[in-house]
C-alpha positions, -999 to +999 in steps of 0.1 A: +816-186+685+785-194+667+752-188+687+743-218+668+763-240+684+754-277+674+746-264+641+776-283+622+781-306+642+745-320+638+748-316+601+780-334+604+765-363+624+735-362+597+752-362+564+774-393+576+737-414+583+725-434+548+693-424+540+688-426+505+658-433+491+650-460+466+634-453+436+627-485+425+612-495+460+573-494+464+575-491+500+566-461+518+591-447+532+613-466+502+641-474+521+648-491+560+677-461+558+654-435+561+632-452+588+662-456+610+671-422+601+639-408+610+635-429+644+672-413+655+654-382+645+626-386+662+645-390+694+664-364+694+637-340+684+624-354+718+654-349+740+656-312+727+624-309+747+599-303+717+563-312+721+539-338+699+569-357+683+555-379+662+557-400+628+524-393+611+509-425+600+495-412+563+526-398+555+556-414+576+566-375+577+582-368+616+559-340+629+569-316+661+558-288+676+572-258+694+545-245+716+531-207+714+552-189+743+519-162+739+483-156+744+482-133+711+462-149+685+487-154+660+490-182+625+509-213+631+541-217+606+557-244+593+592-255+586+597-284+565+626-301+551+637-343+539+660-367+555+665-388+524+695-377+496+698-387+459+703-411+434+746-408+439+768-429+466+758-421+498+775-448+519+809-435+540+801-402+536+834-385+548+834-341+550+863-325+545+865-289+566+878-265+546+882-234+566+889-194+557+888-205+521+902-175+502+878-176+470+902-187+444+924-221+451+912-250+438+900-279+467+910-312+469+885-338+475+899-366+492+929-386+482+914-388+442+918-370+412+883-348+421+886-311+427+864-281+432+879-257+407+870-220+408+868-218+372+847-252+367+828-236+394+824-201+399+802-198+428+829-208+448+846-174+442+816-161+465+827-181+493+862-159+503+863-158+541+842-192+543+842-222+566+832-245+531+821-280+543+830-305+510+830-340+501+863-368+496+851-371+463+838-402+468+801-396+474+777-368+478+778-346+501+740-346+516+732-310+519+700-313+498+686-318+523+704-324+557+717-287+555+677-279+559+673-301+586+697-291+611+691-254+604+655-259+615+665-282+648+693-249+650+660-226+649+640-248+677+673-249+699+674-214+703+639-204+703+633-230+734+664-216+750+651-182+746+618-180+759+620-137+755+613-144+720+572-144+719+561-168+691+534-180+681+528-222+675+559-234+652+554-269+632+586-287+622+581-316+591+607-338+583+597-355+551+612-385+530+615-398+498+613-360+480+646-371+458+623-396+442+591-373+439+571-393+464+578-381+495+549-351+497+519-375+480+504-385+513+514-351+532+488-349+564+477-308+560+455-311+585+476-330+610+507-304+603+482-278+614+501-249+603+487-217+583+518-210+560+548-234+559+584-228+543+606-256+529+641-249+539+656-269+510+666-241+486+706-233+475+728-200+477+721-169+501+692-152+493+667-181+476+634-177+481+616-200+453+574-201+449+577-207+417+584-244+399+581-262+369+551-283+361+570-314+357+559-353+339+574-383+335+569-412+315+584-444+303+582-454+265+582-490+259+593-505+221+586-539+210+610-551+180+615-578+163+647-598+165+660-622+133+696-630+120+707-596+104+715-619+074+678-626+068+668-597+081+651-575+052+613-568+054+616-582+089+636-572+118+623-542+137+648-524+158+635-515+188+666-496+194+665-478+159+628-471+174+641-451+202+666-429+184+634-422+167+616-414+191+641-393+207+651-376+175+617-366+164+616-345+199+631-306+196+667-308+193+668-274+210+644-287+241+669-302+262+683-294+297+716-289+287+706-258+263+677-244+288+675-218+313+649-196+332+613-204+322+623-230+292+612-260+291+623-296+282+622-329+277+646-350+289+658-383+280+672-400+315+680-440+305+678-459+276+683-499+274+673-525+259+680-543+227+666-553+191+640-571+203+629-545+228+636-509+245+631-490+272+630-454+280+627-431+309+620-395+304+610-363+323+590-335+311+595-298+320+581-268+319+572-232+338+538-224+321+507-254+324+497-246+287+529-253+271+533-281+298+502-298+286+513-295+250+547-309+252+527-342+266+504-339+237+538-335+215+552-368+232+521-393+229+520-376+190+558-392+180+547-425+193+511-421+177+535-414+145+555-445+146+530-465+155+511-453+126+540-452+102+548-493+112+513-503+111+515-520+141+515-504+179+552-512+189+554-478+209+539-476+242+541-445+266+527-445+303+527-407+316+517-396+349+522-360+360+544-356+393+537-321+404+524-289+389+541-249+398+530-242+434+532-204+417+492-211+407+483-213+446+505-191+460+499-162+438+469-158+451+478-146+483+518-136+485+521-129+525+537-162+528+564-147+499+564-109+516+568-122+550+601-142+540+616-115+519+609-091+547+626-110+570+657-113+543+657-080+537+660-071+578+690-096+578+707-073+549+704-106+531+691-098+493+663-118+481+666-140+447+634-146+434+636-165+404+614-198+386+635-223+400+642-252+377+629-278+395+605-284+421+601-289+463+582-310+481+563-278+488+551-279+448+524-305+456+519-293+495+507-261+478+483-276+460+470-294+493+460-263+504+488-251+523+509-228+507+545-233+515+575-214+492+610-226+491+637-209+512+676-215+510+699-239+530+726-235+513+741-262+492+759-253+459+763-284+431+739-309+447+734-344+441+769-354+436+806-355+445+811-317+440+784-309+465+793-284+489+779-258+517+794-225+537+791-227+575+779-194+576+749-190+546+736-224+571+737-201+600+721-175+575+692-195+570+689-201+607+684-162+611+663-159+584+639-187+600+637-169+636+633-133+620+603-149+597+590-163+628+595-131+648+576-112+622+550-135+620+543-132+654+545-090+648+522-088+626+496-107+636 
């Protein structure tokens, strides 16, 4: 028996809720989901017996607080993870249990044609002996970030039932709108109160991520000009031709689908429109803030180009930066990063330190002034219908968050 025991079944109860967020919404949070999400939340945060539940009015983030169980003078952590899921179906979410999974069959998702195939999928050989917790193949699964969110409630649970643990204050943030790049704008630092903080919104066994990509996005916007193709010469201006243009005159090479580790990118995520206009939606990508800055000099330089080689401004881009890589702040002072992989490495748990591809809500929090790293939860092939998580790397994490807090509370 798990000494976790409403671990899964509070995931399970979670991951069924709606709460994705809205990216077209201007609302904070974007969606009603989340706020009835985050009022269930709230309540049961309070019926666990934690202290200063609240919803913190700049951010709409769900603050709590375990209370020090010592007199030692010791630095307040903070745990951290988001209620809302992605930009994929998220309504009648239904997990399938898939339990002493042996590492190599393929897994039927529901009643549909979708499997998780070992050789599609090769993580899953990793998982022999498992308890795997999948979709129907229907919708996403919701580990990114629900897995994070009932490890920490997993990690309050215990400590509260075992008062022989000395700690010192623990803050717990449950955030919203991170799937949309939102969520952390408003995040109240000095309300959360907390020294160091750790998002628990990482993958596989092992992750421990403080370093990001600097990451953009922008919107490109093509006036054409529309006449019957039959009259069309010395006239029409395809505002699609424009795009492919545009999006040709970018590095082949610089796309996410031939990237890895500290490589950047630029990618293209919708294009519509028609002759007479076009739209497109991109994000920009990158490791290191010099060749981040110069990929957005490289972006407003092919519109600048077109623009120039038309005579007439028909390409328009609107760029605003979303986050930069939280490896610039917490560099500076790595205990946050020892104290985690100390705490791994105690567990017999290998750290995997690595530029993670992406960012946290922790990327701008950094940058607030608190420095908060990234550790796993658990979820493998997120933000869609092959999403999936082990029952036991979710209790993992739960260790790992105790024997961080432990140590904190040793050291200091």
């Amino acid at each position: 028996m798990s000494k976790y025991p409403n671990l899964i079944s509070d995931f399970l109860t979670f991951v069924k809720i709606n709460s994705r967020s809205d990216e077209a919404s201007t609302t904070v949070p974007s969606s009603p989901r989340e706020t009835a999400f985050l009022k269930q939340l709230m309540t049961k945060l309070t019926d666990l017996g934690l202290s200063d539940v609240e919803q913190d009015k700049q951010s709409a983030y769900v603050f709590a607080t375990i209370p020090a169980n010592t007199d030692k003078p010791v630095k307040t952590l903070g745990f951290i993870s988001h209620i809302d899921t992605a930009d994929f179906n998220a309504e009648n979410v239904n997990p399938q249990i898939v339990e002493d999974y042996d590492g190599e069959s393929v897994i039927k998702l529901g009643n549909g044609d979708y499997v998780l195939d070992p050789a599609v999928f090769p993580n899953l050989k990793n998982y022999a002996g498992h308890t795997l917790i999948t979709t129907d193949g229907t919708t996403l699964l919701g580990a990114d970030d629900k897995s994070g969110v009932a490890e920490i409630i997993s990690a309050a649970e215990y400590l509260l039932a075992h008062p022989e643990i000395k700690h010192g204050k623990i803050r717990l943030g449950f955030g919203l709108d991170e799937e949309i790049g939102t969520g952390a704008d408003h995040f109240n630092v000095p309300a959360f109160g907390a020294d160091y903080a750790y998002t628990v919104d990482g993958g596989p066994l092992g992750e421990l991520e403080y370093e990001t990509f600097n990451a953009a996005q922008a919107t490109v916007t093509i006036t054409g000009v529309n006449v019957h193709p039959g009259e069309a010469k010395d006239k029409m201006v395809n505002a699609l031709q424009l795009a492919v243009d545009f999006q040709s005159a970018l590095p082949a090479h610089d796309v996410p689908e031939h990237t890895e580790g500290r490589e950047g990118f630029f990618f293209l995520l919708s294009l519509e429109g028609t002759v007479d206009s076009a739209k497109m939606t991109y994000i920009i990508r990158d490791h290191d803030r010099d060749k981040f800055e110069a990929r957005k000099r490289l972006f407003t330089a092919v519109a600048d180009r077109l623009n120039l080689a038309d005579g007439v401004a028909r390409v328009k881009v609107d760029m605003k930066d979303q986050y930069y890589n939280m490896r610039e702040v917490i560099e500076k002072d790595m205990r946050v990063v020892e104290l985690a992989k100390q705490a791994m490495l105690k567990l017999d748990i290998k750290p995997e330190i690595y530029p993670v591809r992406g960012g946290t809500d922790g990327s701008k929090i950094s940058f607030m002034g608190l420095p908060t790293p990234n550790l796993f939860a658990g979820g493998e092939n997120m933000h869609g219908r092959f999403e999936y998580v082990s029952e036991q790397v979710m209790e993992r994490a739960v260790d790992v968050v105790l024997q961080i807090i432990q140590d904190n509370y040793e050291q200091d």
